[in-house]
Structure formats: structure tokens, C-alpha cells
C-alpha positions as CSV (number, residue, x, y, z in Angstrom):
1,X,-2.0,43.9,-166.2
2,X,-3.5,40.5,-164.7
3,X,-5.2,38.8,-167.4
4,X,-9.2,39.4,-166.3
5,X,-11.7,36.8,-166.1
6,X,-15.6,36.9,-166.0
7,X,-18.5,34.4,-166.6
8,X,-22.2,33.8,-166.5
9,X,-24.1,31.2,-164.2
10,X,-26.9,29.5,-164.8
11,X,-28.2,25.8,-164.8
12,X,-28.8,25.3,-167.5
13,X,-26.4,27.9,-169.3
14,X,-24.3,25.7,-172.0
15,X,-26.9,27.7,-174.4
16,X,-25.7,31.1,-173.2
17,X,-24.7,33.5,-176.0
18,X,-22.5,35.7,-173.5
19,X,-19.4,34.4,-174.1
20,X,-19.5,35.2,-177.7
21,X,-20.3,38.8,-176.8
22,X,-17.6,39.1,-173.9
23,X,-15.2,37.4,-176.2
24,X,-15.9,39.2,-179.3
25,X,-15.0,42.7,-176.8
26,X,-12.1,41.1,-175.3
27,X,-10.5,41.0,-179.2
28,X,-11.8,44.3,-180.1
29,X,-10.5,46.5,-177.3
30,X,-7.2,44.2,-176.9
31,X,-7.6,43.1,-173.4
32,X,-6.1,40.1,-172.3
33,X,-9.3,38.1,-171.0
34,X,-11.8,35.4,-171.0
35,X,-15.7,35.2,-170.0
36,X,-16.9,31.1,-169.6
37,X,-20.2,29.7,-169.1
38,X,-20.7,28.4,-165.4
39,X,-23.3,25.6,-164.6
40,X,-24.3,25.8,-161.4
41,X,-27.1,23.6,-159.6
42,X,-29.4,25.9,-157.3
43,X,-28.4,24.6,-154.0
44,X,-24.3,25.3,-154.7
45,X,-25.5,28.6,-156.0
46,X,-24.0,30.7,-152.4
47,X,-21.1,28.3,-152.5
48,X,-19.8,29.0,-155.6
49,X,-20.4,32.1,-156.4
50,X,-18.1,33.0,-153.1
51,X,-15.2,31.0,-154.6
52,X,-14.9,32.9,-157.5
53,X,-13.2,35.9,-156.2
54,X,-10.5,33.6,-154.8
55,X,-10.0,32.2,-158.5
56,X,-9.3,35.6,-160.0
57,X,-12.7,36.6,-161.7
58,X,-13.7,39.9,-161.7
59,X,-17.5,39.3,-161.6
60,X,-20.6,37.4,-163.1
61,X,-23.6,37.8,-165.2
62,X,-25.9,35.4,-163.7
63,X,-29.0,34.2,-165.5
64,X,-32.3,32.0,-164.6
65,X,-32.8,30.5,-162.1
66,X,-30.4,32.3,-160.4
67,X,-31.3,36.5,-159.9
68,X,-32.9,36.1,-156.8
69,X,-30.7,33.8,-155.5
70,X,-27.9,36.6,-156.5
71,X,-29.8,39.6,-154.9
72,X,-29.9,37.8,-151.9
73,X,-25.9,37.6,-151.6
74,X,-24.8,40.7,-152.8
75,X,-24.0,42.4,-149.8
76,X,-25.2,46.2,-152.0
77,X,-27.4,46.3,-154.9
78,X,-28.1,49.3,-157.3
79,X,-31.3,50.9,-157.8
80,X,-32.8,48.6,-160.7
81,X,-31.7,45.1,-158.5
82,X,-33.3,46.6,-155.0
83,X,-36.3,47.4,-157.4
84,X,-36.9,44.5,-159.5
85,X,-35.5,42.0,-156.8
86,X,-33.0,40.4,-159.5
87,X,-30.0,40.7,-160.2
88,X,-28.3,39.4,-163.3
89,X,-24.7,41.6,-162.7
90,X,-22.1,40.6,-160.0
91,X,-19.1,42.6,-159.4
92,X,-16.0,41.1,-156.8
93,X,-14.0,44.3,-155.1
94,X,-12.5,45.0,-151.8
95,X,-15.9,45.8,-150.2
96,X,-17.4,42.4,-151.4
97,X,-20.1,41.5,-153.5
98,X,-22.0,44.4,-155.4
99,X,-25.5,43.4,-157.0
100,X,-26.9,45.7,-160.2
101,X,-29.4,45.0,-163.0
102,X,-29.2,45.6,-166.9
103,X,-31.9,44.3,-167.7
104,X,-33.7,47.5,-167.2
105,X,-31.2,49.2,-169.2
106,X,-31.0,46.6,-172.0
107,X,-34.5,46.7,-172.8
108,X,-34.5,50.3,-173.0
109,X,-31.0,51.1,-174.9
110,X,-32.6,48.4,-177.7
111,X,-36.4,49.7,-177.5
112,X,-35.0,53.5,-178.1
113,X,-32.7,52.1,-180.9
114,X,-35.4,50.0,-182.6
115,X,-38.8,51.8,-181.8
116,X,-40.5,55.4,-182.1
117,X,-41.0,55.0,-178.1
118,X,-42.0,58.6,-178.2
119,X,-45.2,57.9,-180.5
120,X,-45.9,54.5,-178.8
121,X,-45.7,55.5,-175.3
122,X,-48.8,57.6,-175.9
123,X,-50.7,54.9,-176.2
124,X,-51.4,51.8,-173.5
125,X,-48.6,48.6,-173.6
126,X,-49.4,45.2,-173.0
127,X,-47.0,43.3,-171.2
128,X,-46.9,39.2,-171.6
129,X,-46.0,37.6,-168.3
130,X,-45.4,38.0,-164.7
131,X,-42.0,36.6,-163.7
132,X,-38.7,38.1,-163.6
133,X,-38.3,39.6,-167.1
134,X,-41.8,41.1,-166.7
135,X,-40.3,43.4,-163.8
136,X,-37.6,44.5,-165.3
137,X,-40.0,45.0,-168.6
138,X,-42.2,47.1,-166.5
139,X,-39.9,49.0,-165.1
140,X,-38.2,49.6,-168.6
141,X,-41.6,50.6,-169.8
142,X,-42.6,53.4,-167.2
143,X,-38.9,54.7,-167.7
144,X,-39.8,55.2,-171.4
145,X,-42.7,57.4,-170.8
146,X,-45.4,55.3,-170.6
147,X,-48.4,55.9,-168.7
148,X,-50.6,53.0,-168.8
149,X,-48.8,49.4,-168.9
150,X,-50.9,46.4,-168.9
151,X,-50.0,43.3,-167.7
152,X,-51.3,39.9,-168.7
153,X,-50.7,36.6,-166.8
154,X,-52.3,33.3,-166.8
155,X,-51.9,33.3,-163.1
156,X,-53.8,36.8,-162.2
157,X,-53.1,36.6,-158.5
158,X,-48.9,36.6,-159.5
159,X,-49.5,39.6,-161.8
160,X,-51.4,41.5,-159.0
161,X,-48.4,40.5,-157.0
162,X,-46.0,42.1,-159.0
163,X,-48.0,45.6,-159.4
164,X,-48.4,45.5,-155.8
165,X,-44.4,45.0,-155.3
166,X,-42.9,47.3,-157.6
167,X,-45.5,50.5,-157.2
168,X,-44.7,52.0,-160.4
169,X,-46.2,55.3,-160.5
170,X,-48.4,54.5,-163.4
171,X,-51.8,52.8,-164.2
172,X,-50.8,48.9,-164.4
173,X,-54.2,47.0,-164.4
174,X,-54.2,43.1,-164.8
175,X,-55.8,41.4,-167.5
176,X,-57.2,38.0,-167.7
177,X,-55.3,35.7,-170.1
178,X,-57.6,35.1,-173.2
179,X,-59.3,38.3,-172.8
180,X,-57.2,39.9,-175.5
181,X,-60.0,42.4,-177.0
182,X,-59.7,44.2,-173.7
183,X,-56.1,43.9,-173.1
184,X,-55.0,45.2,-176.8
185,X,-58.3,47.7,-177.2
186,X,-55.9,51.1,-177.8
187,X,-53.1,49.6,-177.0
188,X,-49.5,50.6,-179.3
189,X,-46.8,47.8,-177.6
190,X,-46.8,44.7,-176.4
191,X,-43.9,42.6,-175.2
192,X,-43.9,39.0,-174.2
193,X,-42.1,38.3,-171.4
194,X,-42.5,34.6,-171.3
195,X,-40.4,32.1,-172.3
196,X,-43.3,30.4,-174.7
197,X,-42.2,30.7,-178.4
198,X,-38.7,29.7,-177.5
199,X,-36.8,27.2,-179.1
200,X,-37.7,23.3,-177.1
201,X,-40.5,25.8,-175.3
202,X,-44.0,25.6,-176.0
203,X,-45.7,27.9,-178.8
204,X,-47.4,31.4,-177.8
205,X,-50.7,31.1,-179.3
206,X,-52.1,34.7,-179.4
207,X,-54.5,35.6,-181.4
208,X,-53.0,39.5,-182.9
209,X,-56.7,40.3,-184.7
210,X,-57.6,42.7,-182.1
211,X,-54.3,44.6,-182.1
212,X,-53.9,47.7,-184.0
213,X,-52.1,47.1,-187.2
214,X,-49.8,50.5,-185.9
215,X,-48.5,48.9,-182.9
216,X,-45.1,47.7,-182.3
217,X,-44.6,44.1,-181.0
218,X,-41.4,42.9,-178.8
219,X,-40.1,39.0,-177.5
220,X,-37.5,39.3,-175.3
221,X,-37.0,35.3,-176.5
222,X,-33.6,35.2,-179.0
223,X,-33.7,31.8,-179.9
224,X,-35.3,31.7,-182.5
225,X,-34.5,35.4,-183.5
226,X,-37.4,35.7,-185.5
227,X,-40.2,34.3,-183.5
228,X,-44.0,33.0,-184.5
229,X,-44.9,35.7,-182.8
230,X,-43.1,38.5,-184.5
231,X,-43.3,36.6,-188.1
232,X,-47.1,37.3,-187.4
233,X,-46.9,40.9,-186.2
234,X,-44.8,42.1,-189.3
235,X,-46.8,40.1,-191.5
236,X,-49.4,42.2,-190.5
237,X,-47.3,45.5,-190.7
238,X,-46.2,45.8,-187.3
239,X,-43.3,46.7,-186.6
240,X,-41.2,44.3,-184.2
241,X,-38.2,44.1,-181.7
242,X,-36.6,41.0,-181.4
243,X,-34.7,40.0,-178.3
244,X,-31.2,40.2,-179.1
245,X,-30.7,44.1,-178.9
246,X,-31.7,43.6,-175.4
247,X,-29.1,40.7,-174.7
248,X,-26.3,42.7,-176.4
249,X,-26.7,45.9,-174.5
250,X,-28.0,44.2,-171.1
251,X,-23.8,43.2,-171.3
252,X,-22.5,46.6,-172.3
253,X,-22.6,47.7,-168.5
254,X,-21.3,44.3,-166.8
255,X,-18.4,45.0,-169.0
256,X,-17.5,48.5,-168.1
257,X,-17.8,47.4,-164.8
258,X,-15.2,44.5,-164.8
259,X,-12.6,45.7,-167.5
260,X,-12.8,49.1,-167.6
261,X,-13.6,49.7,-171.2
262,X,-17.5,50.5,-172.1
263,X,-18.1,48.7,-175.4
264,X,-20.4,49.3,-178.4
265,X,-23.2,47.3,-179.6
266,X,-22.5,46.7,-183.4
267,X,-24.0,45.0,-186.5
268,X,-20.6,42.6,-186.4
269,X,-21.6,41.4,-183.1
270,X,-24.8,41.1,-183.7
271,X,-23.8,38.8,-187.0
272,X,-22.1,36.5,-184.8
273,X,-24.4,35.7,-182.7
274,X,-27.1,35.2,-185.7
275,X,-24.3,33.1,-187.0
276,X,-24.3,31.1,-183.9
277,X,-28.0,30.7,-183.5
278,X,-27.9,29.4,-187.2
279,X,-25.4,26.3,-186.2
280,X,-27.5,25.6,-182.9
């Protein structure tokens, strides 16, 4: 068999945890392969990504700021990428470029791993953010069961944007940033979609006093595993989802789709990449 090749682009991406997870599959199901980080500047984006084929890789995971850039080549897109407008999965075969996000999916295989979703979807969710994690957060969210997600932006007119775009069939009202005794009043989740709280990012300062002490809290950030955010939520006896679950099993589908093989998410993986994070 042709030794397979596969890779993620971004710019900047050298910080990309993907390879270890690619690699650390390649040696577990004995396939002859390799998966490399790709830096590529937004205007070579097309370019590139259209030479890849020719080199012999199979496919791409493709990561800020690149999904819309990557929806807009794929010449078909599954239901999550036509819905969310992102893609983050690229797969090269005979009919061309095929488009799919597992985003949507990686939020929810880790949330239904980690979380009673059945008891919190009965109550509201808060979602942190309106950019391009938020959609595939919302659309997580309404998939889980819940009926009521609430999203919170410091731009309100981007938010309303968003709600008006993806037309989940559930109540998704907008909340002013800073009004955080509406936002959390009944509510069991929250999940920040933002980047703030991330290593070299700035710090989410949210205050948790008006959020029920039996709600769940999320980050989709990784780096640092535990962030402020969570360390505050289970000091306060929350219970908490950080976001590596999500970038595990966001990369079980990518690769089934290029090697063949659908992999499993284990606590060996995940002590590699906690291993890594600890040397960054």
C-alpha cells in the first residue's frame, strides 16, 4: 500500500497538537503514514491547498483562519460544513475536493462522554462568543437536546447574525456582554467559545456569582488544559469540560476518512498531548 500522507493548515499552526494525535494512530493501527503541520499565509490558501493532491496527501484538517476559506473550495460539503459555513476536514478523491465538519461532532462525542447532557439540557446554556467555534457549538448544542441556547457576544449585532444564519429550531436569544445575571438566571451550561483564557491570549474575566453552583462549565481553549475559567467553576463545584476531548474526537472522523481505520479516543492519547502541553 502507498505510504498515506495527511496534514493540517493554518497560519499560524506550528502550535497544532494534530500531529501527535495522527501520529500516535499511525503507530497504533500499523499504517505506514505521516500527518505534518502546514503554514500557510491566507492569500496562498487556494493555491496550496490544490497542490496537495499532486504531492500524494490524502486530505487536510484545516484550522483558523482558514474554514471559510476551505468551504469555499471544496467543490461538496457535508451537512455540518453547508450549515456552519466552516470547514476544518478536506478529503482529495477522483471527484475532487469534499468539505465536512467535526467540529459539530467533536463537541458532542466529548460533551456526552464528560457531561449528564440529559439533566443539563433541561435547563437554558449559555454560549461565550460568536465566531466560528460558536456555530459549530450551537449547532452541537441543539443536537444534544437543548431547547433554549443563549448566546453572549461583545459585538451583539454579530451574535444576531449568527442566530439569523443558522435558524436552529430552538430559542437562541442574544445577551448583552456584562449582563451576566440575565444570561446565567436558570441557566445549567455554559461554554466559551472565545479564544480569551488562552495561553499568550487575554484573560476571560467573568464573574461565575450568578451561575448556579449545579451547572456544568466548558472552554473549548486546550492550552492551558485547565483554564482560569474552569479552575473557578470547579472550585465552586461545577463540574467542567475542558477542550481537549473535543480536539481528540473532532480528528477521529478525518481519519477514517483518509486511512480507512476509525480510531479510538484513549487516556494514552490524551497523556501525550498533556505531556506535550507541559513542555510548551
Amino acid at each position: 500500500m502507498t505510504r498515506r500522507i495527511a496534514g493540517v493548515i493554518g497560519w499560524p499552526v506550528a502550535q497544532s497538537l494534530s500531529p501527535i494525535i495522527h501520529r500516535h494512530w499511525f503507530q497504533e493501527y500499523g499504517i505506514d503514514g505521516d500527518y505534518v503541520a502546514l503554514p500557510v499565509a491566507p492569500e496562498n490558501f487556494s493555491r496550496c491547498v490544490t497542490a496537495l493532491p499532486l504531492m500524494g496527501f490524502a486530505g487536510a484538517n484545516v484550522t483558523v483562519p482558514h474554514k471559510q476559506a476551505a468551504a469555499a473550495l471544496s467543490e461538496t460539503l457535508d451537512g455540518d460544513a453547508r450549515k456552519t459555513g466552516a470547514v476544518n476536514l478536506l478529503v482529495f478523491g477522483e471527484r475532487g475536493i469534499s468539505g465536512a465538519n467535526t467540529d459539530v461532532q467533536g463537541f458532542l462525542a466529548t460533551l456526552r462522554e464528560t457531561l449528564p447532557v440529559d439533566r443539563l439540557a433541561k435547563k437554558p446554556a449559555v454560549v461565550l462568543g460568536a465566531g466560528g467555534a460558536a456555530r459549530a457549538i450551537l449547532v452541537a448544542l441543539e443536537r444534544a437536546g437543548f431547547r433554549e441556547i443563549r448566546i453572549v457576544n461583545r459585538t451583539r449585532e454579530r451574535a444576531e447574525a449568527i442566530v439569523a444564519e443558522l435558524a436552529l429550531p430552538v430559542r437562541c436569544p442574544v445577551h448583552e456582554w456584562g449582563n451576566w445575571t440575565n444570561a446565567f438566571e436558570n441557566a445549567g451550561f455554559l461554554v466559551n467559545t472565545t479564544s480569551l483564557g488562552m495561553k499568550g491570549k487575554a484573560p476571560l474575566e467573568l464573574p461565575l456569582d450568578d451561575l448556579s453552583s449545579d451547572a456544568a462549565v466548558a472552554d473549548i481553549v486546550y492550552n492551558p488544559v485547565e483554564t482560569e475559567l474552569l479552575r473557578r467553576a470547579a472550585a465552586g463545584g461545577r463540574e467542567t469540560m475542558d477542550g481537549l476531548g473535543m480536539l481528540m474526537h473532532q480528528a477521529v472522523p478525518a481519519f477514517a476518512a483518509w486511512f480507512g481505520v476509525t480510531p479510538k479516543v484513549t487516556a494514552e492519547l490524551r497523556t501525550k498531548l498533556l505531556q506535550k502541553l507541559a513542555r510548551a
